[in-house]
C-alpha positions as CSV (number, residue, x, y, z in Angstrom):
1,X,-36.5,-23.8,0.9
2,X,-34.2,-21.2,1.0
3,X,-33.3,-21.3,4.4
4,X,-32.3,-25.1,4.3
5,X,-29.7,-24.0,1.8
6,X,-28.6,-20.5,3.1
7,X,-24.9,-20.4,4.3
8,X,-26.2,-19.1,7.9
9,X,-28.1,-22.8,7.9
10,X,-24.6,-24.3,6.9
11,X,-22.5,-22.9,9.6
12,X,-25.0,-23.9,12.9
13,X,-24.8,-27.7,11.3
14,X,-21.6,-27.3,11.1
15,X,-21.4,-26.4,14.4
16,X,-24.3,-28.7,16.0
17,X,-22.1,-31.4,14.4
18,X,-18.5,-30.3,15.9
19,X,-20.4,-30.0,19.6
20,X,-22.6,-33.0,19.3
21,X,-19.2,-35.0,18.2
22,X,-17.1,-33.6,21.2
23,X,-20.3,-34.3,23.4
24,X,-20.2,-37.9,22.1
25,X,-16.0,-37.7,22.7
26,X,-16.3,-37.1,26.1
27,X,-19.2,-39.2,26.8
28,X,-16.9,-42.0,25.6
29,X,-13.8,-41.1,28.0
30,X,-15.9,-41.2,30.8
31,X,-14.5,-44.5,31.4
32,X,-10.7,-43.7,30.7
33,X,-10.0,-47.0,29.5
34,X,-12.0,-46.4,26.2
35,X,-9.5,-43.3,25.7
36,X,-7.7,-45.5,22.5
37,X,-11.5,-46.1,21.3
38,X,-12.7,-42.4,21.7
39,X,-9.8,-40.8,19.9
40,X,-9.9,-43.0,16.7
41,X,-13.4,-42.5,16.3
42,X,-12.8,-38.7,16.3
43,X,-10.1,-39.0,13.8
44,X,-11.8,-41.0,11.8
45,X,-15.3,-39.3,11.4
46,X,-13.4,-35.6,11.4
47,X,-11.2,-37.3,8.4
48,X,-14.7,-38.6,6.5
49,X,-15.9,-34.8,6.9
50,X,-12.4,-33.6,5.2
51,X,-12.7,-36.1,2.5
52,X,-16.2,-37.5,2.0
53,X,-17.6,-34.6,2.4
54,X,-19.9,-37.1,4.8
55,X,-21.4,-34.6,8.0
56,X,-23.0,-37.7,9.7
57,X,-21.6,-37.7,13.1
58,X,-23.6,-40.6,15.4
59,X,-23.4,-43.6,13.3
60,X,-19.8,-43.2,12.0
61,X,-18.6,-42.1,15.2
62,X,-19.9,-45.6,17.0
63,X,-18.9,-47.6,14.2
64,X,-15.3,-46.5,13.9
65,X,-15.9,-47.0,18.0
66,X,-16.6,-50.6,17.9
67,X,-14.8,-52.0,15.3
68,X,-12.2,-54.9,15.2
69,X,-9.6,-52.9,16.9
70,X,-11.4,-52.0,20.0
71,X,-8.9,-54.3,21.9
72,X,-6.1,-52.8,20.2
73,X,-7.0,-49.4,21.2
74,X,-8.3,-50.3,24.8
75,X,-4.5,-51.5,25.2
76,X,-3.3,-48.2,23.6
77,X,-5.8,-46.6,26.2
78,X,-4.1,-48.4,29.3
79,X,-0.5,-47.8,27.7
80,X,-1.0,-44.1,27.4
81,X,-2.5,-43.9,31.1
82,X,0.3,-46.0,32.4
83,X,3.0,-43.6,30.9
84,X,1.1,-40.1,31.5
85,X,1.2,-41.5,35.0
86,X,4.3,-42.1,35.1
87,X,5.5,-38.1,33.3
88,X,3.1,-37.0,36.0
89,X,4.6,-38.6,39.2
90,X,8.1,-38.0,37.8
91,X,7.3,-33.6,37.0
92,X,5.5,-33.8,40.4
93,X,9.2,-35.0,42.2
94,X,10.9,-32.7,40.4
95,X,9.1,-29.7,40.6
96,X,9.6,-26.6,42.2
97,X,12.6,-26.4,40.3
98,X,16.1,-25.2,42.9
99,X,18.6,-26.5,40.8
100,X,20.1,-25.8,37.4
101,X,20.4,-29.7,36.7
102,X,16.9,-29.9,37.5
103,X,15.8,-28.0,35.0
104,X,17.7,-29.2,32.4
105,X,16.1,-32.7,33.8
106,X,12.6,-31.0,33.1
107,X,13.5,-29.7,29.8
108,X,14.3,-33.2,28.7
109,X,11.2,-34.3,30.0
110,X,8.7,-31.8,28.6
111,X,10.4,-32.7,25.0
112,X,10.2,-36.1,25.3
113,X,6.3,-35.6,26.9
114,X,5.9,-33.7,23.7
115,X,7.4,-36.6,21.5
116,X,5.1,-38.7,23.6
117,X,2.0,-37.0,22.4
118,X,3.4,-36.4,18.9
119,X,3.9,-40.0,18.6
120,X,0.2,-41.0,19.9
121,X,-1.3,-38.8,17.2
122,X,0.7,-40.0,14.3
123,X,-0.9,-43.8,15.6
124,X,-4.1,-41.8,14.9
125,X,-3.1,-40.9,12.1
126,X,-1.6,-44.0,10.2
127,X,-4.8,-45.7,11.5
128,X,-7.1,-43.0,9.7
129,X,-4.8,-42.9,6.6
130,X,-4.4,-47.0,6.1
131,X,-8.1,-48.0,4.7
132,X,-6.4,-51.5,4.3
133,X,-6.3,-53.1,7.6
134,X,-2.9,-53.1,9.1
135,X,-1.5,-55.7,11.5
136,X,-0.8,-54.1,14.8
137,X,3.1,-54.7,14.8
138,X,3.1,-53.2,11.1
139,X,1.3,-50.2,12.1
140,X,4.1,-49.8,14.9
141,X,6.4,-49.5,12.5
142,X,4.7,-47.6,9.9
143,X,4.3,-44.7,13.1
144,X,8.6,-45.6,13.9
145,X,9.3,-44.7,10.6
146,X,6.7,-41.6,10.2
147,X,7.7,-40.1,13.5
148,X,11.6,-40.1,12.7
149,X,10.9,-39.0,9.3
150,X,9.0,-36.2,10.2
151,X,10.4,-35.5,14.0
152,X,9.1,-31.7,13.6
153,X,5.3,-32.3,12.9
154,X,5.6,-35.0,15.9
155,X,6.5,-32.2,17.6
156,X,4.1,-29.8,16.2
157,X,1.3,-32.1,17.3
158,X,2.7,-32.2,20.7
159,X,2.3,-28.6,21.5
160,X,-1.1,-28.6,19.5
161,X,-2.0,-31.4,21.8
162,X,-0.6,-29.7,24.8
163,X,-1.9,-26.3,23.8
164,X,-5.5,-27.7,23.5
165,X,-5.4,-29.5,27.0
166,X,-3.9,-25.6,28.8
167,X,-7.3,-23.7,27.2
168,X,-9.7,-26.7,28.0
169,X,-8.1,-26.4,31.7
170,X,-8.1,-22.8,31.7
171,X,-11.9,-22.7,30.5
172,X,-13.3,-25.9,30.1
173,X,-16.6,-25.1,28.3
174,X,-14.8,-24.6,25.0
175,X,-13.8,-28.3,25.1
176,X,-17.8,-28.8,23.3
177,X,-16.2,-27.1,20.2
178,X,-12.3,-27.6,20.4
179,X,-11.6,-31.0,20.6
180,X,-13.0,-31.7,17.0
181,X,-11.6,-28.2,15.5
182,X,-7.4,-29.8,16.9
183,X,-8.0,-33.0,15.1
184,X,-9.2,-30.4,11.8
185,X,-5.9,-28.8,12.4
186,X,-3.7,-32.0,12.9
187,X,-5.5,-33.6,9.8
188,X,-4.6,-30.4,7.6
189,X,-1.0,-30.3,8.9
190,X,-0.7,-33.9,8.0
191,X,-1.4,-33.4,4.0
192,X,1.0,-30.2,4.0
């Protein structure tokens, strides 16, 4: 059995796993109200490969999918459409940009759209992190607290975030392979 154990055997599990996770990611966003679900399942079964050394991907990934904060993260789901809507509408009045206070306007929004996403992955991550299960309001403050103490990684994970989404728009097949490999990153930023 030396091929089951050969290194070249390792890496195309490895990567049947990352694209049969991202596969099962953007099956579940399909209807954009399971967003909240979606991500928290990829955070958590990409966290179990980091730290239990666990490589199961379909059974963790619809447990952590289905579990008693579905609700919770259905509302997160709805919450983070209604305000990307909202960035969206607003860049879309504003731009083309003909005046210097407009683009100081924009400025201020594209940092504050990049605390925005910052402060959706630091939910991720408190959820992923807290094994004992939170109340909702205490994990709010829990991601307050985290966010202000640690304003630059926010804003690391913003541009990640917003990195991530320019490739997958500029070519969209790598989104089988990328999605899993930003939470990696994220996750490894996180214990620094």
């Amino acid at each position: 059995m030396k091929i089951i154990n050969s290194k070249i055997y390792q890496i195309f599990t490895d990567l049947t796993n990352h694209v049969v996770l991202n596969i099962l990611f953007l099956l579940s966003i399909l209807p954009v109200i399971t967003i909240g679900p979606a991500i928290n399942s990829l955070f958590h079964v990409v966290s179990d490969w980091n730290t239990k050394n666990n490589k199961d991907v379909l059974v963790p990934y619809l447990r952590y999918f289905f579990r008693s904060v579905f609700s919770i993260d259905v509302i997160m789901s709805i919450l983070l459409i209604f305000i990307t809507g909202i960035y969206y509408i607003n860049f879309t009045d504003l731009l083309p940009i003909n005046a210097q206070n407009t683009l100081i306007i924009v400025l201020i929004m594209m940092v504050s759209l990049l605390l925005f996403i910052g402060i959706v992955v630091n939910y991720y991550l408190i959820t992923v992190r807290e094994t004992n299960k939170l109340k909702f309001i205490n994990t709010l403050k829990k991601v307050v607290s985290y966010t202000t103490l640690n304003i630059g990684r926010t804003l690391i994970y913003g541009c990640l975030i917003s990195l991530f989404l320019l490739l997958v728009d500029l070519f969209p097949p790598v989104i089988f392979i990328i999605s899993t490999s930003v939470v990696k990153i994220i996750l490894k930023i996180d214990t620094i």
